[in-house]
Structure formats: C-alpha cells, structure tokens
C-alpha positions as CSV (number, residue, x, y, z in Angstrom):
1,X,19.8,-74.3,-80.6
2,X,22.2,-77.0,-81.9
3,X,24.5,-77.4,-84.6
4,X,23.2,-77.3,-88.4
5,X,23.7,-79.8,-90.9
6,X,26.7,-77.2,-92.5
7,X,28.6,-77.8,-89.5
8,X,32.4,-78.0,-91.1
9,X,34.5,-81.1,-89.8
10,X,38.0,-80.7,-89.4
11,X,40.0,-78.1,-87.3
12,X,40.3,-77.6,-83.6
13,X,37.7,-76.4,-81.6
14,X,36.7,-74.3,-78.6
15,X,33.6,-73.3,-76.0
16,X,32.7,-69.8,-75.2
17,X,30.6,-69.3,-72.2
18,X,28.6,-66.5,-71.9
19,X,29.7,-65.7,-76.0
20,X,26.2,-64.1,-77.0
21,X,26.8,-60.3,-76.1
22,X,29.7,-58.1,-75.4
23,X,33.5,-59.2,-74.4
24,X,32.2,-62.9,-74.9
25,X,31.1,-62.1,-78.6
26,X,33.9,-60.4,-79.0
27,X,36.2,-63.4,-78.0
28,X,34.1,-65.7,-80.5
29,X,34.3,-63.3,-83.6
30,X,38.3,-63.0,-82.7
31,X,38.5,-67.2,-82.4
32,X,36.2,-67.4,-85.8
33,X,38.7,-64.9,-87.4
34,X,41.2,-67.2,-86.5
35,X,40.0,-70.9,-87.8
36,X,38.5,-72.3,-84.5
37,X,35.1,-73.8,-84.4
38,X,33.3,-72.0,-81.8
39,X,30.4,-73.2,-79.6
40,X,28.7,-70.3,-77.9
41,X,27.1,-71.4,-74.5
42,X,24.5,-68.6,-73.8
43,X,21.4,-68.4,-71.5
44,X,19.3,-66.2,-73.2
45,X,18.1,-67.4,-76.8
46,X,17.8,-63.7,-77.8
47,X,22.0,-63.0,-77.1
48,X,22.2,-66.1,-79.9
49,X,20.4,-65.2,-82.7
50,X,23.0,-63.7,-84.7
51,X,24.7,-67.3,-85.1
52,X,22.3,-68.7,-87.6
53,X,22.8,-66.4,-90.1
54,X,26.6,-65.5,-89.0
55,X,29.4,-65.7,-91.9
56,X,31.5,-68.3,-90.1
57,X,27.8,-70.4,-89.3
58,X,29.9,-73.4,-90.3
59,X,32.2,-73.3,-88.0
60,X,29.6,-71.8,-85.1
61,X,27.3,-73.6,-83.1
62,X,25.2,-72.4,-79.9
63,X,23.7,-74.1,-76.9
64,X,21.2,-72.4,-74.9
65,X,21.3,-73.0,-71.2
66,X,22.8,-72.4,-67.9
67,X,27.0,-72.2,-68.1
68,X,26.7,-73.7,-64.4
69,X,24.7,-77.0,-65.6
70,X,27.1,-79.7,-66.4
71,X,24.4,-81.6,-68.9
72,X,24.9,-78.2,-70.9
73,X,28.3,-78.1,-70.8
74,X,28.7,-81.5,-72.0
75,X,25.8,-81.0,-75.3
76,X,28.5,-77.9,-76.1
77,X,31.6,-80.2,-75.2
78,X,29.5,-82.6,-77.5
79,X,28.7,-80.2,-80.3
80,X,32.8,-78.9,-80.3
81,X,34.3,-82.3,-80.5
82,X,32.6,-83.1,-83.7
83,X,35.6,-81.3,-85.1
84,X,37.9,-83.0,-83.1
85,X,40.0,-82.3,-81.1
86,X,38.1,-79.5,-78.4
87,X,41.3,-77.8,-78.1
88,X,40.1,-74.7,-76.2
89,X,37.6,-73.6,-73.4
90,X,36.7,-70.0,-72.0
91,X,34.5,-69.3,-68.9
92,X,33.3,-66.0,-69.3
93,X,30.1,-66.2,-68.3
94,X,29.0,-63.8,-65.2
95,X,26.5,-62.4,-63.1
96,X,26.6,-58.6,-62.4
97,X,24.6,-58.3,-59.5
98,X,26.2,-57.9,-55.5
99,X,25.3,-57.5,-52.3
100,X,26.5,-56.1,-49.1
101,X,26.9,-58.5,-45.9
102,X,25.4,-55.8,-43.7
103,X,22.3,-55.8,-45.0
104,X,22.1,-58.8,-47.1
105,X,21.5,-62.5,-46.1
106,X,23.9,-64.4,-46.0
107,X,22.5,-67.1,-48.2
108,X,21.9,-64.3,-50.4
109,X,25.3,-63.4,-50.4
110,X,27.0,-66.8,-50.9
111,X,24.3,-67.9,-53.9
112,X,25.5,-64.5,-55.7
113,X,29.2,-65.6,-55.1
114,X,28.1,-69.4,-56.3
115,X,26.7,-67.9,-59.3
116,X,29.9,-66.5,-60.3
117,X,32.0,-69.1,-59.5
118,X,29.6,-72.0,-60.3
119,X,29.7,-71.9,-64.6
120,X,33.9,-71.2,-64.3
121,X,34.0,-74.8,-62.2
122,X,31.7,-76.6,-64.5
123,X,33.4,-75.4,-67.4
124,X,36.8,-76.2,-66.0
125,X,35.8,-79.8,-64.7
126,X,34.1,-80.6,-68.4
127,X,37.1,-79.2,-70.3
128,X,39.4,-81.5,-68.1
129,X,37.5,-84.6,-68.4
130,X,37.4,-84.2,-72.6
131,X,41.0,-83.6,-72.7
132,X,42.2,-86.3,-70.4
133,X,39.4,-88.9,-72.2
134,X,41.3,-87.8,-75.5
135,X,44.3,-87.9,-74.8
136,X,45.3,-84.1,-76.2
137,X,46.6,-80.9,-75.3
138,X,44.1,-78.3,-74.0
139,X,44.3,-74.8,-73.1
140,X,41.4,-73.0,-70.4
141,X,41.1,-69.6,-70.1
142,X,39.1,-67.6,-66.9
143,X,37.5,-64.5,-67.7
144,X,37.9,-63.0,-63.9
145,X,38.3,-58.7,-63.0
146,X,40.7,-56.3,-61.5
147,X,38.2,-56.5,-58.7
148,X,39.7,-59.9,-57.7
149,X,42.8,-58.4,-56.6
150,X,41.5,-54.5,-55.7
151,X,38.0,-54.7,-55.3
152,X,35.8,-51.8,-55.6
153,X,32.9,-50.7,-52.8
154,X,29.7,-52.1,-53.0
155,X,30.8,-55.3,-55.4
156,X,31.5,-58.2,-52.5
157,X,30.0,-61.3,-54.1
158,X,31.8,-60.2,-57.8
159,X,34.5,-59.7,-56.3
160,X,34.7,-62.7,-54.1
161,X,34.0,-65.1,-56.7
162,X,36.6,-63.4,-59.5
163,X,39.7,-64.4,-56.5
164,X,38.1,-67.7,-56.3
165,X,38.6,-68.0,-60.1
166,X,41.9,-67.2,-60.2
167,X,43.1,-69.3,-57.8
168,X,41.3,-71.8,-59.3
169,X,43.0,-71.5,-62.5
170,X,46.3,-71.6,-60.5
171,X,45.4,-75.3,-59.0
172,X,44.3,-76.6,-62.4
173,X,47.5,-75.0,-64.1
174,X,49.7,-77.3,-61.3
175,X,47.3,-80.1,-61.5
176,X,47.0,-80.8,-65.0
177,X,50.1,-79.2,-66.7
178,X,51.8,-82.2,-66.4
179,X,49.1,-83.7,-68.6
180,X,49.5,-80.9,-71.4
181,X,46.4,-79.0,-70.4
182,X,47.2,-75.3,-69.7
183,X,45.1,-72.8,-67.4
184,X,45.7,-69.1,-67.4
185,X,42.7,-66.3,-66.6
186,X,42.7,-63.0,-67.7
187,X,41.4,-59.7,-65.2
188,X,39.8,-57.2,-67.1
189,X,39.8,-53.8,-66.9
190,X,36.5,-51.4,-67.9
191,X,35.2,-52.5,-71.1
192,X,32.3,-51.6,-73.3
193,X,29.6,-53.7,-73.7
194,X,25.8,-53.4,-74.7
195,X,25.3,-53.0,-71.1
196,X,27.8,-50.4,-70.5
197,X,26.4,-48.5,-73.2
198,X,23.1,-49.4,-72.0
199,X,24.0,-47.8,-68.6
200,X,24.9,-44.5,-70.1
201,X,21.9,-44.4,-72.3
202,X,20.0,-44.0,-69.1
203,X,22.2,-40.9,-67.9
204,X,22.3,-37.0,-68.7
205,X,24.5,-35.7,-71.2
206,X,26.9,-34.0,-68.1
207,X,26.7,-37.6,-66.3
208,X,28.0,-39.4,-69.3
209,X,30.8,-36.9,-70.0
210,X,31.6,-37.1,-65.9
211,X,31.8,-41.2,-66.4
212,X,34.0,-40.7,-69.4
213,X,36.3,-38.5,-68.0
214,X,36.5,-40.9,-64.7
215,X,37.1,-43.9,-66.9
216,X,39.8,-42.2,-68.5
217,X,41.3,-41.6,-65.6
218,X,41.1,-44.8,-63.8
219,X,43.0,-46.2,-67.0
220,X,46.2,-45.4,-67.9
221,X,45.7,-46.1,-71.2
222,X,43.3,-43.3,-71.3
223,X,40.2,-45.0,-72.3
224,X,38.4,-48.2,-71.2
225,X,38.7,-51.4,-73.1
226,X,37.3,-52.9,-76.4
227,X,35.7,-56.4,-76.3
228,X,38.9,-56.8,-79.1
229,X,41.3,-56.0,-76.8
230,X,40.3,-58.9,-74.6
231,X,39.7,-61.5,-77.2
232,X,43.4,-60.6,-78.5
233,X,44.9,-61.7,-75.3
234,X,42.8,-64.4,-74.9
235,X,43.5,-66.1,-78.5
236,X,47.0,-65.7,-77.8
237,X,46.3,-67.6,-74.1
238,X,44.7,-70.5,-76.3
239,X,46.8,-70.8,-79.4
240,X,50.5,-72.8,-79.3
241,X,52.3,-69.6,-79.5
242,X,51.3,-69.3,-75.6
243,X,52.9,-73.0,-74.9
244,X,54.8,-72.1,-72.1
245,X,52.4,-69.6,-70.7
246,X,50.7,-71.8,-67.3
247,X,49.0,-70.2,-64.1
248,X,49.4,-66.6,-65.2
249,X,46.5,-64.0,-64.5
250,X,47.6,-61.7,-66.7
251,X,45.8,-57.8,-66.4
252,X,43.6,-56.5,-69.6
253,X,42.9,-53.3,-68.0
254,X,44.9,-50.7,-69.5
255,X,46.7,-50.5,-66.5
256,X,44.0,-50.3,-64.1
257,X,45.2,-52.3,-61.5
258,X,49.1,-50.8,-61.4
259,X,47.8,-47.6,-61.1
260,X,45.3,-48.5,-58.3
261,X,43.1,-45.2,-58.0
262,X,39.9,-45.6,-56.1
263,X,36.9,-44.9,-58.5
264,X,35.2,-43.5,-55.3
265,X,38.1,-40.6,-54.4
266,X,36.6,-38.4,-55.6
C-alpha cells in the first residue's frame, strides 16, 4: 500500500512505525489532528486498512513491511518527503515476545532482543540520512518502556532491547544536535491497546477485576494509560515548542517507575 493520487503536497511530514493498532495509531490520529502528513509503516496489511478510507487519507499514507528493513524505511522516507520537508520520525514498532536465558538459547535470546532493537536503528539511521541530505531540522522520537530502567520478571529480551533504545537516543541526541536533528524517547507505562483488551477478553470476570485493581495500583495515577496520553507527549517531543528538549527519556507511565512497586509482590 502506497500513497494515492489525493496525496496533499505541502506541510511537514512524519513516519510512524508500527502506527496500524494501538499506542502507534494513537500517535498517528494525534499527529493527523495536528497538520502532519503521516506515513504508517505496518507489517500486517490488516492493522492498515483503516487508512484508505480515513478522514485525513490525504495527508496518510501506509507502507506494509518490516520496520527493521531499510528498503522499507526508505519507500516510507520516500512517500513522507513528497511533502517536503520529513520533519519527524517515531520508532514504535515492537515485538512482545521474551525469553528466559535459563532455558532459552541463546541465539534465541539475542534474535528476540535484535528484533526489538533492530526497526528503532533502521528508523534512526534513515531519518538521519534524510535530514542531513536536506539540509533541515528533524526531530526522532523512541517509543521504549519502564522496563528499560526497572524491568519486570520473565521479560529479558524486552527489556534488554528498550535500554539499548534509550541509550541510543542519547548518542544520536550528542551526535547530531549539533546538526539541528533532535532525539528524545519516551518509556511507557501500562497502556491499553487491542491486545491488552484482547488479553482480558480471555480472562474470568474475578481475573479481570484482580488485573484492574493491580494496574491501578502499580500506577499512581490510578489507572493505566490511554494510547492519547502517549501521542500527547510525543507531538509535543516532535513539534518546535520542544526545541530545546535533546536526549531526554522522559516517563509516560503515570508514575510507574517513581513509585517502583513490583507487579509480582503480591
């Protein structure tokens, strides 16, 4: 899936990775709202067919493919600068699937870490390479998890990969700043999404309320996050108000990680 022929010229524009379902969707809608041309990078064709018939469809675009691939970041790179100039990138795709190293491969173990990281990398390096080649300002933001900095039991490769991302976003942010190309990440808290919801559709009605209850209480806030939550902080991250804003990893979690309670205490 490519561009249509009502794709509007003019603007800035910005790639979504992983912006088919959930807190990625919910980053594009909030960017869309806002005047950006999105391009949605998104593996499965299904998590994409909303676009064609979407409100904003001129100013939304979607590739299908692999986040990790660098020929598909470039088609959406491609796609995005034909309303000059790609202003924006967000790596959010991610894989939600671990592994323990005692009774796990370690190949096993390192592909599900490369998986994670992989996409953030190749979105990073293609977002670099359009903004130096055109000479503009840029702004990159890394969708990474409390988990990088308290990780929970039985998530190794996640969490692995989400520290990896974050420093990451600190190199490019001392790299390229000088260059007018801004990196920041934000760590999410819990949020819904189709497959948190999907989760407790599988559960007992006592289950649920016990999940509730224990997400609640893991988050200050007193509830777990809205995909609008997260694409609040990160249009703010992308847009000039956030100028000065360079290397940060700043928390969407409700407070999550201050309060630090192990999910597991009980």
């Amino acid at each position: 899936m490519g561009c249509k022929a009502g794709w509007e010229v003019g603007g800035v524009s910005c790639v979504v990775t992983g912006g088919g379902r959930g807190v990625g969707r919910g980053i594009v809608g909030r960017l869309l709202a806002g005047g950006t041309a999105v391009v949605v990078i998104e593996r499965d064709p299904d998590a994409v067919s909303w676009v064609e018939g979407h409100a904003g469809a001129g100013r939304l675009a979607a590739v299908v493919g692999d986040a990790a691939d660098e020929a598909v970041a470039a088609r959406a790179a491609d796609l995005a600068e034909r309303v000059q100039p790609l202003t924006g990138w967000v790596n959010n795709a991610a894989v939600f699937r671990d592994a323990s190293v005692h009774d796990a491969p370690v190949g096993e173990v390192v592909d599900l870490i490369t998986r994670n990281l992989r996409p953030a990398l190749v979105g990073v390096a293609v977002a670099v390479r359009r903004f130096l080649a055109a000479g503009t300002a840029g702004a990159i933001v890394n969708v990474s998890s409390h988990q990088a900095g308290r990780p929970v039991p039985g998530c190794l490769p996640y969490a692995t990969a989400k520290a990896a991302i974050e420093g990451l976003t600190r190199a490019l942010a001392v790299e390229y700043g000088p260059h007018g190309i801004r990196a920041n990440a934000v760590a999410l808290g819990s949020v819904t999404t189709e497959r948190h919801e999907a989760f407790l559709a599988g559960q007992e009605a006592d289950e649920v309320e016990r999940i509730e209850t224990e997400m609640a209480r893991l988050h200050p806030v007193g509830r777990i996050g809205q995909p609008r939550d997260v694409a609040e902080a990160v249009a703010y991250l992308l847009s000039p108000a956030a100028s000065f804003v360079n290397g940060v990893t700043l928390p969407v979690d409700g407070g999550r990680s201050v309060l630090g309670l192990d999910p597991e205490s009980r």
